[in-house]
Steps between C-alpha positions, in 0.01 A plus 500: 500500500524829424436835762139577324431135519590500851275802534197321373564228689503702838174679427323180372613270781400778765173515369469090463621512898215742551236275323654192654469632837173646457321190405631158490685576820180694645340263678732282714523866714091611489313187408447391884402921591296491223328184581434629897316808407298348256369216639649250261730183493864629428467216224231644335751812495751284287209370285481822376812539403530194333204671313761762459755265353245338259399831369828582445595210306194578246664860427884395460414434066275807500796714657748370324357508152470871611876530576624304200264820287625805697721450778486410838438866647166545419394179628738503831343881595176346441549260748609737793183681437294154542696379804437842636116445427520146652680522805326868559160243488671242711500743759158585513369152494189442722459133452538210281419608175658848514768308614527223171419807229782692708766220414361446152625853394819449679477217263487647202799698574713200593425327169611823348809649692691256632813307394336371192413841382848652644683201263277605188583856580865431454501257222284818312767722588858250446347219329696174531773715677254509785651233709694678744271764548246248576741381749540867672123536541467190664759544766373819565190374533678215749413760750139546470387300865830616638365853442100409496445303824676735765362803277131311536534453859620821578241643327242271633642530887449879419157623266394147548414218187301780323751768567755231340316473199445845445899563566598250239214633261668879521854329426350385186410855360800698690775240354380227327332724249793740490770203454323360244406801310898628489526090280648588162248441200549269348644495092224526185598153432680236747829458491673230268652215701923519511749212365797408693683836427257686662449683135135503405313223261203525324346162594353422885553163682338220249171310688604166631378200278234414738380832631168413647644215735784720585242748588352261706797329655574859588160524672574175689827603669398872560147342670688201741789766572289752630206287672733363737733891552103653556463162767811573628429846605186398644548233676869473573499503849254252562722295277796550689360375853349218325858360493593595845626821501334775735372846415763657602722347255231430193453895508901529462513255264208717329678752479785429362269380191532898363833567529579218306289538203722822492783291508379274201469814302816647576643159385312540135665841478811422600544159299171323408459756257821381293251154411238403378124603663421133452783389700426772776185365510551174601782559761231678618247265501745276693482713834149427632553121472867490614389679808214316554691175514742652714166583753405190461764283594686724764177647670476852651889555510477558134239729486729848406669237241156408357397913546847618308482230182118572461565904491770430257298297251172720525727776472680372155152373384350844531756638240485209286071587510602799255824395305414145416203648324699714315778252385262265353259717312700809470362858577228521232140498652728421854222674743150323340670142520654552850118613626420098369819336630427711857122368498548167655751579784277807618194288518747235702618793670132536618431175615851399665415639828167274535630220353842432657361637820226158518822263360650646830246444701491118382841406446659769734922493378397294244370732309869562398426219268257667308703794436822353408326278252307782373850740456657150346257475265540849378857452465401188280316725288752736470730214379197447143573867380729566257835707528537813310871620453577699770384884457 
């Protein structure tokens, strides 16, 4: 990759930790303040950001289409300006309703300035060279609760939930908005795809013979995949005691979850990137279930085992989300179709947490069932699409 890629690829995944951190991350820190001083259930906190999540998933085509016409710049400036409106209204939330319109905004800028818009930003700019830049955003990006949660709490511990949300909304406009207004434009017309050589062709990646039900085999893994890394987060914990282990040990376990994910990252750069996506992909798809038989069989001793092999995978996957994408439809119109393939898991993303958390509640360890299969079955699906030659 070369320096001025590497440049892009610092200011967009410093910006991506920035809208990572400011809103998916948000509310594992301020949902239970926020639920205190407002007289609500700290569910119905996380109901509205699942309202968040849907929105978001609604605005991913609409984005992208935007991207694919003139660059991702625009679009990812935009956003800071509507996560700056949204988490300014979070913090003056009087009840209920304030609260849901609040987390609908924030919405609207998660369907339009995270990963999915950060991959279409780069495939605008690189085309099908976008690959390891795609993989430099993300592990940037690794970061985001490493950096949000203690940032949150400090915040929180200090000016208090509002305070919090008016700290993260200033970020937005003092360094999101300048890191993503220093992005390069992008050129008149996007950039022709690269044979072998590296020397320029005239021709992008063909469509695959069946591109509808690749579409929608892509839709399948990306939605299974990320239900059960969004139940994870959640509910983790409560998952971990379930097969013996105490706190104390579920929260290490825990947190050994984001280092890893680094890890799997750092393993695509150094030597996943020499192969396939598609292969990636389902070595990736392995982790989850391979660590969830390990939990199942051996109990709470292999809890950090389970914790390491799921970060891996989910951290894999999350590359593969942008570069399998782009190997098997090629760059052209990249950012609209990614908005469609990104619809299903954001939706799942939305209802993981309820779900999973009333499987827990009834099958208790068991549960580890349901999420292996689910994982398995996406690496199934990943088995039905068809291999491009390697980019």
């Amino acid at each position: 990759m070369t320096l001025a890629r590497w440049h892009v690829v610092a200011l967009l995944g410093s910006a991506q930790t920035l809208a990572w951190a400011s809103s998916y991350y948000l509310p594992a820190m301020l949902a239970p303040a926020m639920a205190r001083e407002l007289g609500l259930g700290t569910p119905t906190v996380f109901l509205a950001f699942s309202l968040a999540l849907v929105i978001s998933a609604f605005f991913g085509p609409v984005s992208g289409r935007t991207i694919d016409r003139h660059g991702g710049r625009p679009v990812l400036m935009g956003t800071n300006l509507v996560f700056a409106a949204g988490l300014a209204a979070l913090g003056l939330a009087q009840g209920p309703v304030s609260l849901f319109a609040a987390w609908a905004l924030v919405g609207v800028a998660m369907g339009s300035g995270l990963y999915e818009a950060g991959f279409a930003t780069l495939v605008r700019l690189y085309g099908t060279q976008a690959r390891n830049p795609i993989t430099g955003i993300t592990l940037l990006a690794g970061f985001a609760s490493t950096v949000g949660w203690p940032l949150s709490a400090l915040m929180e511990s200090q000016f208090g939930w509002r305070g919090a949300c008016f700290g993260w909304a200033a970020l937005h406009l003092l360094l999101g908005l300048p890191l993503n207004a220093l992005l390069p434009r992008p050129p008149a017309h996007p950039p022709h795809a690269a044979n072998a050589t590296g020397a320029p062709t005239t021709t992008d990646t063909p469509p695959p013979p069946r591109p509808k039900l690749t579409a929608a085999l892509l839709g399948y893994v990306f939605a299974a995949t990320w239900f059960v890394s969004t139940a994870m987060a959640t509910h983790l914990p409560q998952l971990l005691q379930a097969t013996g282990a105490s706190l104390a040990a579920a929260v290490a376990a825990g947190a050994l979850i984001g280092p890893a994910q680094v890890a799997g990252r750092l393993l695509e750069i150094a030597f996943l990137r020499r192969v396939h996506p598609l292969l990636s992909a389902r070595l990736a798809a392995l982790g989850h279930p391979l660590g969830a038989a390990a939990l199942l069989v051996a109990g709470a001793p292999a809890a950090m085992l389970f914790a390491v092999l799921h970060g891996l995978g989910n951290g894999i996957m999350t590359i593969a989300k942008g570069t399998l994408p782009l190997v098997l439809f090629g760059a052209q119109g990249y950012g609209a179709r990614q908005g469609w393939i990104a619809m299903p898991a954001r939706v799942a993303q939305a209802a993981a947490p309820f779900v999973f958390g009333l499987a827990l509640q009834r099958w208790g360890a068991g549960t580890l069932w349901l999420s292996a299969a689910l994982v398995l079955s996406a690496f199934g699906a990943l088995w039905l699409l068809p291999r491009t030659p390697n980019p």
